[in-house]
FIDREN-861136 format. One record per residue: residue in one letter; x, y, z of N, C-alpha, C in turn; residue number from 1. Coordinates in Angstrom, 2 decimals. Example, Ala and Ser with C-alpha at 12.3 -4.5 7.8 and 13.67 -1.06 7.14 Angstrom:
residues 2
{residuo->a; nX->13.19; nY->-5.69; nZ->7.80; caX->12.30; caY->-4.50; caZ->7.80; cX->13.20; cY->-3.30; cZ->7.80; num->1}
{residuo->s; nX->12.85; nY->-2.25; nZ->7.08; caX->13.67; caY->-1.06; caZ->7.14; cX->12.90; cY->0.03; cZ->7.87; num->2}
This chain:
residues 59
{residuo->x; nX->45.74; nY->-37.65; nZ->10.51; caX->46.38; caY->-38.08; caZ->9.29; cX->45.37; cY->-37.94; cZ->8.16; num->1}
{residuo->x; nX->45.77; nY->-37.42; nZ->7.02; caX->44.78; caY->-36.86; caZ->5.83; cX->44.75; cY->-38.93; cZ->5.48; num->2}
{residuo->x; nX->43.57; nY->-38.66; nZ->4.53; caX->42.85; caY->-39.92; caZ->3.73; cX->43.80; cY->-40.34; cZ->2.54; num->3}
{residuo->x; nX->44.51; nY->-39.04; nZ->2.32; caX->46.19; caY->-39.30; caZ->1.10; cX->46.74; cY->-39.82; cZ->1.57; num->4}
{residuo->x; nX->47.62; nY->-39.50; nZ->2.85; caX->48.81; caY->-39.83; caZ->3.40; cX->48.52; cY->-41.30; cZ->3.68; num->5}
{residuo->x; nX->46.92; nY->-41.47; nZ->4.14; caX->47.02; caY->-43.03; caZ->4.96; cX->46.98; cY->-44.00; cZ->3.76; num->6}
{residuo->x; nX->46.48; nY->-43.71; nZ->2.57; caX->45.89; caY->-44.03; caZ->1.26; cX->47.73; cY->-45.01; cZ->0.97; num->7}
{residuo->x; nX->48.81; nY->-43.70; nZ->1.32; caX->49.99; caY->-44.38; caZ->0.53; cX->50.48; cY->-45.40; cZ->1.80; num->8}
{residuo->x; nX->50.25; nY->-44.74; nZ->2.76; caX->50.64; caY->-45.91; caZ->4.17; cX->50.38; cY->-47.04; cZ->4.26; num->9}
{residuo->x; nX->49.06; nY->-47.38; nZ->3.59; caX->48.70; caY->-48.78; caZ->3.36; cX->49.05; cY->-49.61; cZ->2.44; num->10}
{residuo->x; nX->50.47; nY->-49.15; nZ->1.31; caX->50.27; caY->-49.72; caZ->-0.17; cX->51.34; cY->-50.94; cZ->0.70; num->11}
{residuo->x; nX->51.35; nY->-52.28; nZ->-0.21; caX->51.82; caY->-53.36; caZ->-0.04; cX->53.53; cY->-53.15; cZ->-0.21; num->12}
{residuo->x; nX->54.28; nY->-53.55; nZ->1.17; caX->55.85; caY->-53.68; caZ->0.67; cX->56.38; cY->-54.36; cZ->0.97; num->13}
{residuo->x; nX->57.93; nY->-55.27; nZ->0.91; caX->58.38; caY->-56.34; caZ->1.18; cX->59.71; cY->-56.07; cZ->1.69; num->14}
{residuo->x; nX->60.57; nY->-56.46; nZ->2.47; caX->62.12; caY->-56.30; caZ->2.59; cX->62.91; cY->-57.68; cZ->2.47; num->15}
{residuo->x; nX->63.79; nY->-56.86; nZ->1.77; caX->64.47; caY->-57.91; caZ->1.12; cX->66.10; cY->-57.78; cZ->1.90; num->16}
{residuo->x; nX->66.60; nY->-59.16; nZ->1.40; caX->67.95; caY->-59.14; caZ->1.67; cX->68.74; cY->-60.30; cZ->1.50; num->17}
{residuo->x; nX->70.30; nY->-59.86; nZ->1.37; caX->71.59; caY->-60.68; caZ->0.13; cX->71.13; cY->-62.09; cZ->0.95; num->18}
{residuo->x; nX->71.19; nY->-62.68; nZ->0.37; caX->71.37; caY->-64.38; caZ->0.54; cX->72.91; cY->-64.55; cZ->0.66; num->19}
{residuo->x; nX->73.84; nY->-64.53; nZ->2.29; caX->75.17; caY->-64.44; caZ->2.08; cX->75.76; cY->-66.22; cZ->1.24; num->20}
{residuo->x; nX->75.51; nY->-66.79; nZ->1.09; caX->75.77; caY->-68.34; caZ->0.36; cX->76.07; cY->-67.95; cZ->-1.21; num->21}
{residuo->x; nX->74.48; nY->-67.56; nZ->-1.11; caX->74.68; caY->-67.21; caZ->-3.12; cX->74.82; cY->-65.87; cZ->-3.49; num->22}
{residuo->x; nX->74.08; nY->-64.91; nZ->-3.07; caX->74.35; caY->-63.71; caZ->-3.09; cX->72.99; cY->-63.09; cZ->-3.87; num->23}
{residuo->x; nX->72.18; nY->-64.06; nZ->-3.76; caX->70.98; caY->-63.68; caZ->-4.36; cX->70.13; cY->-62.74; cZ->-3.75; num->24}
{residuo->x; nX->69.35; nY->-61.67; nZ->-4.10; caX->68.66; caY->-60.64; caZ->-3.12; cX->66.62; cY->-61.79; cZ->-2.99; num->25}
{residuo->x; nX->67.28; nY->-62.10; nZ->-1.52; caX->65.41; caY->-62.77; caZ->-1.20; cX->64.71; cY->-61.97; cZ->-0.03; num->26}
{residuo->x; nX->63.08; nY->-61.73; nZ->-0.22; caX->62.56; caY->-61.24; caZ->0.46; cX->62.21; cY->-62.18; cZ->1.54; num->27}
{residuo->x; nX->61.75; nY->-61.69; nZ->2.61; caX->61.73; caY->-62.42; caZ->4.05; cX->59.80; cY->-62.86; cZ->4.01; num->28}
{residuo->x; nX->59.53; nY->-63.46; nZ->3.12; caX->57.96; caY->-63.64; caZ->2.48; cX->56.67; cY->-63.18; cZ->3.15; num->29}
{residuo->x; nX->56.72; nY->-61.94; nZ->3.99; caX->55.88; caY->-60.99; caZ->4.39; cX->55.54; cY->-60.12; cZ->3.89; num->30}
{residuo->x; nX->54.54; nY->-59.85; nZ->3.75; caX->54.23; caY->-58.17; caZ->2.91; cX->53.57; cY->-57.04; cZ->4.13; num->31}
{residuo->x; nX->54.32; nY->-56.09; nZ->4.11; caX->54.08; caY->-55.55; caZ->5.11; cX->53.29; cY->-54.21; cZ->4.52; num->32}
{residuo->x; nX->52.50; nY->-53.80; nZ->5.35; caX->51.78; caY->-52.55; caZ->4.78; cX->51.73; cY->-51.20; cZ->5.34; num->33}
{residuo->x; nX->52.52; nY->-50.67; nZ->4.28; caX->53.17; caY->-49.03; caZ->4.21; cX->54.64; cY->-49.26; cZ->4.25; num->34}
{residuo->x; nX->54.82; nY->-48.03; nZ->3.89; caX->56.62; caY->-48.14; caZ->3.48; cX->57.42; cY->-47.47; cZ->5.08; num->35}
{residuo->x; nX->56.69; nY->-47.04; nZ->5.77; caX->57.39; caY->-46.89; caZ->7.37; cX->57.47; cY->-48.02; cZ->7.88; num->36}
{residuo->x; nX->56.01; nY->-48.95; nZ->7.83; caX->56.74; caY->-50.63; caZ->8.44; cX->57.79; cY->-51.18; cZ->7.79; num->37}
{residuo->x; nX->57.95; nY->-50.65; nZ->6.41; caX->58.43; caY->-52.03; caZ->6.06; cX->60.11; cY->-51.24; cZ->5.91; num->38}
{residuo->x; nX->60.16; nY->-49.96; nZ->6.51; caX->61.58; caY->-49.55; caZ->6.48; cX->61.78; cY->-49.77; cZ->7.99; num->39}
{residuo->x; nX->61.37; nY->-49.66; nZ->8.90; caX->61.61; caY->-50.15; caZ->10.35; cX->61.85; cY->-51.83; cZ->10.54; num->40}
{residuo->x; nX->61.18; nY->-52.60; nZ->9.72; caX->61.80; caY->-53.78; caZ->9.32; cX->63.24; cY->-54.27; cZ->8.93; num->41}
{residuo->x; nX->63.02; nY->-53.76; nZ->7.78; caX->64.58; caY->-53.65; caZ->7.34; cX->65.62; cY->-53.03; cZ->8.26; num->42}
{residuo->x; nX->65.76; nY->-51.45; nZ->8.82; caX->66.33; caY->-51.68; caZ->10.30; cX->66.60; cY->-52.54; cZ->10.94; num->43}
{residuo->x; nX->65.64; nY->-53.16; nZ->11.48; caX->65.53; caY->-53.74; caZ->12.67; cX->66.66; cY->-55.12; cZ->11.94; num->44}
{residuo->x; nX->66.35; nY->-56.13; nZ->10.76; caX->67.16; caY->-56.56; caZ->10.27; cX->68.61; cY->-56.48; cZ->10.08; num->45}
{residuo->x; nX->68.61; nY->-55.13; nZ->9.88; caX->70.01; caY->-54.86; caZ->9.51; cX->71.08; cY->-54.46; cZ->10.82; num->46}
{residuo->x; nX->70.25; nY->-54.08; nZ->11.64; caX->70.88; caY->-54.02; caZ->13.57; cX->70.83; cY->-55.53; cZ->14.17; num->47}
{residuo->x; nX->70.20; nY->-56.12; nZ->13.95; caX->69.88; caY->-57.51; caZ->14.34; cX->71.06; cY->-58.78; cZ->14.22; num->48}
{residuo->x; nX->71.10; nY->-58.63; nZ->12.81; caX->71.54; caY->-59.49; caZ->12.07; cX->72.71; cY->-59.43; cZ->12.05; num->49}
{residuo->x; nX->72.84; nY->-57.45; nZ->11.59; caX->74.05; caY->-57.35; caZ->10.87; cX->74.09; cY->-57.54; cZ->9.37; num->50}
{residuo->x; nX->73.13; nY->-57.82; nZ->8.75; caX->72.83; caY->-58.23; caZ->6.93; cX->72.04; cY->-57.01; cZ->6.76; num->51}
{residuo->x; nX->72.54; nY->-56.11; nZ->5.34; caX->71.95; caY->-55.60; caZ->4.74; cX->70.56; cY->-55.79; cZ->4.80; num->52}
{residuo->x; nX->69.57; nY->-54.86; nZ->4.38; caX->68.16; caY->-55.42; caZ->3.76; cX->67.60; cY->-53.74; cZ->3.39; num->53}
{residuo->x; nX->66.62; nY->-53.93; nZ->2.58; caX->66.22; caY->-52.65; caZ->1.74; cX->64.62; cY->-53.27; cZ->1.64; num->54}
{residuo->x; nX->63.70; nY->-52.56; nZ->1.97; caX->62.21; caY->-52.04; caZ->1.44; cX->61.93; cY->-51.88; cZ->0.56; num->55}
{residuo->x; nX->61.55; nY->-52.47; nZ->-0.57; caX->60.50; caY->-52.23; caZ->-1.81; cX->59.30; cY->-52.47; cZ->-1.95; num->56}
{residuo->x; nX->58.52; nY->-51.59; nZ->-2.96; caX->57.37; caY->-51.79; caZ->-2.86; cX->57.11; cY->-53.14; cZ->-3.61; num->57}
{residuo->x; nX->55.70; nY->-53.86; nZ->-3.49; caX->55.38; caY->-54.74; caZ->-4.06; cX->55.18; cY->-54.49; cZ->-5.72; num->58}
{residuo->x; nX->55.46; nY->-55.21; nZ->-6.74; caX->55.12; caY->-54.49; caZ->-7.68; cX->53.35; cY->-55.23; cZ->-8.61; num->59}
């Protein structure tokens, strides 16, 4: 793996998802690092659960 690729693998991200009560979008208060964990997260959430959830980066 080049020193780029791992450079963006490591940036800080969070997954989020609807609050079914209010409908508010809350993150699950982990920051996970790189955007492949933190989209295999959200997966795993969204097979799990059954609730939406989406990966963003930290800002």
């Amino acid at each position: 793996m080049s020193a780029l690729r791992a450079g963006k693998d490591r940036s800080p991200w969070r997954v989020y998802t609807r609050n079914p009560a209010t409908g508010v979008l809350v993150h699950d208060g982990l920051i996970y690092r790189g955007e492949r964990c933190a989209q295999r997260e959200a997966r795993k959430i969204n097979r799990v659960l059954g609730q939406p959830a989406e990966a963003r980066p930290v800002d």
